[in-house]
Structure formats: C-alpha cells, structure tokens
N, CA, C and O of each residue as an XYZ file, in Angstrom:
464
protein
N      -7.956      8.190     16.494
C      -6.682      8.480     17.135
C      -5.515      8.014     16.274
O      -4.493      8.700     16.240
N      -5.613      6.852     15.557
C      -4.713      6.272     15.031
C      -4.711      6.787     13.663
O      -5.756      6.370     13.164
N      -4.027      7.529     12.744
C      -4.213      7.829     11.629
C      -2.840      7.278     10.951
O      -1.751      6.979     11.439
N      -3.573      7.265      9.018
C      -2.412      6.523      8.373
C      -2.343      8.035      7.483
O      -3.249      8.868      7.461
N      -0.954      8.142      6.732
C      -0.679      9.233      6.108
C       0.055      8.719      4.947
O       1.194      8.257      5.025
N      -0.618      8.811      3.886
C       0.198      7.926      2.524
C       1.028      8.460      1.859
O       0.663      9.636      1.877
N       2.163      8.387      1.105
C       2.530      9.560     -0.128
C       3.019      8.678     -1.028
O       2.916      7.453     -1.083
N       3.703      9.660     -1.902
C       4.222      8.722     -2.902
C       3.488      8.835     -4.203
O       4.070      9.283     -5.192
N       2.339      8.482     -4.246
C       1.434      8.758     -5.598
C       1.915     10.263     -6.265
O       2.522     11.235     -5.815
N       1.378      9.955     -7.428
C       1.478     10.696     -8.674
C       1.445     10.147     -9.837
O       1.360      8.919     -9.849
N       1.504     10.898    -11.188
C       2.084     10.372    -12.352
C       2.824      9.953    -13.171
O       3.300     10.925    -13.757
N       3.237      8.974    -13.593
C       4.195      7.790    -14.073
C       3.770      7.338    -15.750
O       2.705      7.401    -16.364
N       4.684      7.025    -16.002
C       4.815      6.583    -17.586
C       4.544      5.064    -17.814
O       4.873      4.581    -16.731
N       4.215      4.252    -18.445
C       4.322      3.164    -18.269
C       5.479      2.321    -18.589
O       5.818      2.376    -19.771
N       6.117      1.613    -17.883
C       7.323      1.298    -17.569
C       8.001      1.567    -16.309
O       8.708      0.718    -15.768
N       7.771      2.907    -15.758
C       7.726      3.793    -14.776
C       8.045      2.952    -13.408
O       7.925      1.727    -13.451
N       8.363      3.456    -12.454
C       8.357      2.910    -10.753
C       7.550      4.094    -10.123
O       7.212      5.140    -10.677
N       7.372      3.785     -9.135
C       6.914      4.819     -7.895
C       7.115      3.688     -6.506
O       7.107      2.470     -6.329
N       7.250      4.644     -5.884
C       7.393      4.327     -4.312
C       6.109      4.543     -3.362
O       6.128      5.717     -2.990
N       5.147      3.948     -2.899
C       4.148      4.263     -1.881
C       4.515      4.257     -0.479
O       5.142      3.271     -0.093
N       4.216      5.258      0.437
C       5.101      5.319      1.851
C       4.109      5.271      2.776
O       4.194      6.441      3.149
N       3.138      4.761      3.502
C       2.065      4.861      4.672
C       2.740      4.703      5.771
O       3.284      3.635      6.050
N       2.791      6.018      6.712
C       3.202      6.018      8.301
C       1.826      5.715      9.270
O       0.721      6.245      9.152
N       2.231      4.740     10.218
C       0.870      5.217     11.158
C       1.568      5.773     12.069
O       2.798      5.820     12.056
N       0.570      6.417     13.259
C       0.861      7.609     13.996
C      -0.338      7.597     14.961
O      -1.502      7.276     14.721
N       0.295      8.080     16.263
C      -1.324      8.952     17.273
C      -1.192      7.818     18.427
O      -2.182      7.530     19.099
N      -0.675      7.556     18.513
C      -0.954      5.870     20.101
C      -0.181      4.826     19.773
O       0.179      4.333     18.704
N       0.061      4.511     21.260
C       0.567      2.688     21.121
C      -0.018      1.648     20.668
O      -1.230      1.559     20.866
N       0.364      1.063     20.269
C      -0.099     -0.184     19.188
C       0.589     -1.076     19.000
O       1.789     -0.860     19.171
N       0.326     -1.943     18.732
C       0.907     -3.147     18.266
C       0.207     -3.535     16.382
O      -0.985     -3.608     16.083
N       1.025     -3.657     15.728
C       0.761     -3.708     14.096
C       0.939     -4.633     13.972
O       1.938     -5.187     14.430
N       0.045     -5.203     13.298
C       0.068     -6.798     12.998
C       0.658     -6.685     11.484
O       1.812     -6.555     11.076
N      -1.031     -6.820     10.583
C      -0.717     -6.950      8.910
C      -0.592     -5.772      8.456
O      -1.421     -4.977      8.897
N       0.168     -5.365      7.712
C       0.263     -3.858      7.017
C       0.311     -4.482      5.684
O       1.162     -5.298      5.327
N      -1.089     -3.844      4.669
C      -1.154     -4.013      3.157
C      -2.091     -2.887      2.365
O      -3.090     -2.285      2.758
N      -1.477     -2.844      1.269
C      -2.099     -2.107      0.353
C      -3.297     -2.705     -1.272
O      -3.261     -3.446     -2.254
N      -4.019     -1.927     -0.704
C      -5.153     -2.489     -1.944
C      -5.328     -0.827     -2.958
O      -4.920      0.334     -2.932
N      -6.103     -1.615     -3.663
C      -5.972     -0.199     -4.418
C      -7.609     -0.503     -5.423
O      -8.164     -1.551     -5.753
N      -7.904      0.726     -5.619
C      -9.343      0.853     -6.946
C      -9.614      1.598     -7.730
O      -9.945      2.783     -7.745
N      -9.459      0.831     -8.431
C      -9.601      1.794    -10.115
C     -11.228      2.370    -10.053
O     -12.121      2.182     -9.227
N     -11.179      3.050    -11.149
C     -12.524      3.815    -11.726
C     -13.472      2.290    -12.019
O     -13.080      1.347    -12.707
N     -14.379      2.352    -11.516
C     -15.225      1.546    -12.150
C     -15.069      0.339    -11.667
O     -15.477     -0.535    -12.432
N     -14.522     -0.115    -10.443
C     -13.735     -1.363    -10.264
C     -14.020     -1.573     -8.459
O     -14.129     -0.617     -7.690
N     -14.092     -2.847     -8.098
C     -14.186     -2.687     -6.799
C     -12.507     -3.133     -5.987
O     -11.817     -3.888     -6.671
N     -12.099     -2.831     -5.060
C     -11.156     -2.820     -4.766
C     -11.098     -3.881     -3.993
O     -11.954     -4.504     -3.364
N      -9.502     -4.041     -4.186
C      -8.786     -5.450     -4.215
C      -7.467     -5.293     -3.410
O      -7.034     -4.282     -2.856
N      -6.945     -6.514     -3.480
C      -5.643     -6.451     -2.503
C      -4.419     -6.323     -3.846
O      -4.561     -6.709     -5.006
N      -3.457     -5.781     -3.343
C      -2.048     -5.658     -3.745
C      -1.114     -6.384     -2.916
O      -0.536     -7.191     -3.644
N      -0.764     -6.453     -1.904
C       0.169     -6.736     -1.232
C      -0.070     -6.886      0.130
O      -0.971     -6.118      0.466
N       0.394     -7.614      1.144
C      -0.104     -7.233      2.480
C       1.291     -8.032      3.040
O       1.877     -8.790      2.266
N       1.680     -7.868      4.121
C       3.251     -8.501      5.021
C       2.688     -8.183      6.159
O       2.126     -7.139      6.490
N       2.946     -9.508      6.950
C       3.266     -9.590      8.281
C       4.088     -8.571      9.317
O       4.766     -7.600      8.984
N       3.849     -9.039     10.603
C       4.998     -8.335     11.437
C       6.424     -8.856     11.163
O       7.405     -8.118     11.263
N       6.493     -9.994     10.858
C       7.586    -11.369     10.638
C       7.797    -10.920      9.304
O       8.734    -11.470      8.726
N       7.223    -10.145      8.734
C       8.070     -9.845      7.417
C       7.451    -10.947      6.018
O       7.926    -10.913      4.883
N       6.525    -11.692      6.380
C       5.987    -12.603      5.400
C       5.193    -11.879      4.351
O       4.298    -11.197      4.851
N       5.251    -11.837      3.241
C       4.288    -11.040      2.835
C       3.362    -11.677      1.363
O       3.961    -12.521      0.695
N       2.630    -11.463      1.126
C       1.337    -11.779     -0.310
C       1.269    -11.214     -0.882
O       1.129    -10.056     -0.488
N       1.297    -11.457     -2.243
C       0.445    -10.076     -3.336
C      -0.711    -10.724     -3.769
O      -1.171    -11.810     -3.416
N      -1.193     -9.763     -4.731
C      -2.404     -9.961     -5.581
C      -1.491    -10.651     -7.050
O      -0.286    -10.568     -7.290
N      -2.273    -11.133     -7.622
C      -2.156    -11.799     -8.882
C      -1.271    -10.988     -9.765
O      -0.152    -11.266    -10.196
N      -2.225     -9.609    -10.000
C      -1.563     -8.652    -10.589
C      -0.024     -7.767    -10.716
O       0.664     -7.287    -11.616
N       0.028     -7.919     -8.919
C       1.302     -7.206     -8.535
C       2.457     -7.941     -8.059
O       3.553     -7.538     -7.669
N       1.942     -9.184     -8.182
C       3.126    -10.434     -8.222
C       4.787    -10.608     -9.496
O       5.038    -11.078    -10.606
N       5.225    -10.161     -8.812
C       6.500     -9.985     -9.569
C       7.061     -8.831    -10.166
O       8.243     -8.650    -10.459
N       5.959     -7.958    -10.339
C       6.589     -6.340    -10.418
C       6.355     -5.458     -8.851
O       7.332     -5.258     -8.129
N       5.654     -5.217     -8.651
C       5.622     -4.747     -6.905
C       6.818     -5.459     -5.606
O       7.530     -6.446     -5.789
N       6.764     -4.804     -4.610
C       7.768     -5.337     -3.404
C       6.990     -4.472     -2.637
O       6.849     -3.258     -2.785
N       6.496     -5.216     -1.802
C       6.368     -4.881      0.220
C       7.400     -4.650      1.207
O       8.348     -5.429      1.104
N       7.465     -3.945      1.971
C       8.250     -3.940      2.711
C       7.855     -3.166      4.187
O       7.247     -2.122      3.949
N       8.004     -3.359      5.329
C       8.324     -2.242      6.365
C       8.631     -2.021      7.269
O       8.504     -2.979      8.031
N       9.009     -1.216      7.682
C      10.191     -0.686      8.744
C       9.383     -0.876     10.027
O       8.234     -0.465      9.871
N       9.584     -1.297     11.068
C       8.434     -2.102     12.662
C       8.787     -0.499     12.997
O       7.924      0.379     12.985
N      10.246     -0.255     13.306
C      10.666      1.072     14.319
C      10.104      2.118     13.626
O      10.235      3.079     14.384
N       9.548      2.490     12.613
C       8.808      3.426     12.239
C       7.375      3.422     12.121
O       6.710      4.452     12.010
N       6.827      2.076     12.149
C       5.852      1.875     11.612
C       5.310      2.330     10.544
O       4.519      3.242     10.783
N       5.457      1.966      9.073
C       5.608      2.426      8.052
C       5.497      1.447      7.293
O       6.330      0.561      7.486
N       4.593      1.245      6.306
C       4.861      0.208      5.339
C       5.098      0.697      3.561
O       4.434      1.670      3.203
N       5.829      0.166      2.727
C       6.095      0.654      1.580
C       5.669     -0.347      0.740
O       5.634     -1.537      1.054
N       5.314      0.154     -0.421
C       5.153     -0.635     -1.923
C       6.054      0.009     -2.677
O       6.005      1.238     -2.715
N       6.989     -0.663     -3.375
C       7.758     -0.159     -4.720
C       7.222     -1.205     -5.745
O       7.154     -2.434     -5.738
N       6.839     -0.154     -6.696
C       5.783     -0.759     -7.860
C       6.889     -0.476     -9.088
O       7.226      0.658     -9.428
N       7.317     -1.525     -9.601
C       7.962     -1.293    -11.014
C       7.214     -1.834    -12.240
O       6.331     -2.650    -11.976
N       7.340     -1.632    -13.092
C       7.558     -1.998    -14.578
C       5.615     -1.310    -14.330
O       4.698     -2.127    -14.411
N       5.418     -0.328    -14.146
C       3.840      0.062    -14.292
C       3.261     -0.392    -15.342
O       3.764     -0.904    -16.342
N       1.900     -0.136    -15.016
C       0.640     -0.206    -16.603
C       0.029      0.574    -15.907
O      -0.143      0.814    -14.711
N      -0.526      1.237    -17.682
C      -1.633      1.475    -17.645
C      -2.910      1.222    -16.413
O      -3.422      2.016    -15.624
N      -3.174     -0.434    -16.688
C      -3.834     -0.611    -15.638
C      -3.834     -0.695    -14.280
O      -4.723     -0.954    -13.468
N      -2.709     -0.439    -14.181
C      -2.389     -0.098    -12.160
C      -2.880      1.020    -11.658
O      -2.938      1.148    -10.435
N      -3.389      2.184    -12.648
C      -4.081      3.659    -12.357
C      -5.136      3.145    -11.341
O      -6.036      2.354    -11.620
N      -4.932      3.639    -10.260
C      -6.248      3.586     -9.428
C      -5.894      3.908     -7.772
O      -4.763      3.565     -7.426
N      -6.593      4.413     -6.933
C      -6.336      4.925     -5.829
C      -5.639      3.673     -4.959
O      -5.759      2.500     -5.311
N      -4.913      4.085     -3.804
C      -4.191      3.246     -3.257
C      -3.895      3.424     -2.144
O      -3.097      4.227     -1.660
N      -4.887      2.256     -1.420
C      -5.183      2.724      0.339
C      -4.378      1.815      0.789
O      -4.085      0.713      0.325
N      -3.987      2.437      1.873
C      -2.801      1.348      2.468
C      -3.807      1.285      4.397
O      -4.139      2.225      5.120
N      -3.962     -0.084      4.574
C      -4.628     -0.446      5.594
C      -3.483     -1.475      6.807
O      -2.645     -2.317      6.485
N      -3.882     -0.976      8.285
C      -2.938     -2.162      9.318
C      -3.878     -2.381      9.753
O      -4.863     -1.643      9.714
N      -3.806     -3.399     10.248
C      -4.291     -4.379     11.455
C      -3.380     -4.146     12.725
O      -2.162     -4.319     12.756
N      -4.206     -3.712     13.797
C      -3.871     -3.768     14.997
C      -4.286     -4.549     16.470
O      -5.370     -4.461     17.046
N      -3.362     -5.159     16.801
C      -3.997     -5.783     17.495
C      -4.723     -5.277     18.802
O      -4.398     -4.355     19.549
N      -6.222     -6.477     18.896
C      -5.912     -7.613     18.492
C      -7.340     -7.645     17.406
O      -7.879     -8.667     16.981
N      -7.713     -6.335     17.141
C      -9.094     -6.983     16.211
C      -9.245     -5.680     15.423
O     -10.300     -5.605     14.792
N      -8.254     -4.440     15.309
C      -8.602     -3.002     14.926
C      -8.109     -2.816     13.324
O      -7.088     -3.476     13.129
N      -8.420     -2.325     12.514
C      -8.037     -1.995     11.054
C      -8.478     -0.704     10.987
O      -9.547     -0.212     11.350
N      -7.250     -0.086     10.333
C      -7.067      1.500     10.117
C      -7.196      1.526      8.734
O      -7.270      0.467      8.110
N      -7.250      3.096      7.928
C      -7.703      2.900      6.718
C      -6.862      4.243      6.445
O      -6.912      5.307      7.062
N      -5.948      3.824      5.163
C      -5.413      5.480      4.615
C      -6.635      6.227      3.681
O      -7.696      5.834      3.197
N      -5.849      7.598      3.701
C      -7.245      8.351      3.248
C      -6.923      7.765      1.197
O      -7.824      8.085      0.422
N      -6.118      7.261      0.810
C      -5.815      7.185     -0.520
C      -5.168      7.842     -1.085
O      -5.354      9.059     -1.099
N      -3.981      7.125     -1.881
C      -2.935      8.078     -2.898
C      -3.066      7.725     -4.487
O      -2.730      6.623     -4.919
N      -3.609      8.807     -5.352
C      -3.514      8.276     -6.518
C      -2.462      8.069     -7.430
O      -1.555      8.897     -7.517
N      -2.498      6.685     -8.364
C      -1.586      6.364     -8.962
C      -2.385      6.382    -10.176
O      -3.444      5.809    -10.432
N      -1.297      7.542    -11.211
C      -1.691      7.511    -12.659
C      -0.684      7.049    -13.301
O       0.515      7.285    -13.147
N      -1.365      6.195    -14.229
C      -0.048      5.232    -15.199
C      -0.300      5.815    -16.308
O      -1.372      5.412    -16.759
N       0.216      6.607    -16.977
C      -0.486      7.642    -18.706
C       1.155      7.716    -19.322
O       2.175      7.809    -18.639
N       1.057      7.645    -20.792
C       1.960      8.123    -21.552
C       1.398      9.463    -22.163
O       2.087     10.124    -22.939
C-alpha cells in the first residue's frame, strides 16, 4: 500500500551534484527515519544518510561532508543533495522510511552514474 517513488538519478561528471527526491504515498502513517543507502556493482549495500522526524540526521563515512539530507514532514519526502561526486558514488540508490511503529518501506532504486 505504501509505496516510495525515487527520482533524480542519472549521469554526472565527477565534480558534478545531483539531487535524489523519494516521495512516500498510499495511507496514513506516521514516518519516523527516512534514509538513503545505495550499491555499487559488486558491493554490498550500505548506508548514506538517514534523518529523523526531528530533523537529526547521520551519514556514512563516505558521504560525510559532500552529501546533505533533508525532508519536507508535509510532503513526506526525503532528499539527498550529493555534491563534489566520484567516480565511486556510481551505484543504485534506495531510499528506505521507517514507519511507525515497526514497518520499513523500500524504493524500487535510482541509478547514479559518476563517468567523465
């Protein structure tokens, strides 16, 4: 019932930004954690970012200081703006909520290519 709808992905240069946009949708809810992980080719997948309802939010190692979380409650919507890309950031990018009080939704994945 509850579905997530991602956009934003595509191809980028390295140096590059992109914007990731996940709406949820379909029923009442209450959204707890909204975060994005992402997985490369060959790689098992990991966290990027994740924020609270309160707006608190974590990254991964990697996306610490070039990435930003953010999202809008009245839309339910959470965003990643990814700057200064690499290469190695290429990899699909599921954006997952937590609903309370025990439910996790799953986007279908947006790919991010980092290529010169």
């Amino acid at each position: 019932q509850v579905q997530l709808v991602e956009s934003g992905g595509g191809l980028v240069q390295p140096g590059g930004s992109l914007r990731l946009s996940c709406a949820a949708s379909g029923g009442i809810f209450s959204i707890t954690t909204m975060g994005w992980y992402r997985q490369a080719a060959g790689k098992e997948r990991e966290l990027v970012a994740q924020i609270t309802s309160g707006g608190m939010s974590n990254y991964g190692d990697s996306a610490k200081g070039r990435f930003t979380i953010s999202r809008d409650n009245a839309k339910n919507t959470v965003y990643l703006q990814m700057d200064r890309l690499k290469p190695e950031d290429t990899a699909v990018y599921y954006c997952r909520i937590n609903i309370w009080p025990s439910v996790e939704v799953w986007g279908q994945g947006t790919l991010v290519t980092v290529s010169s």
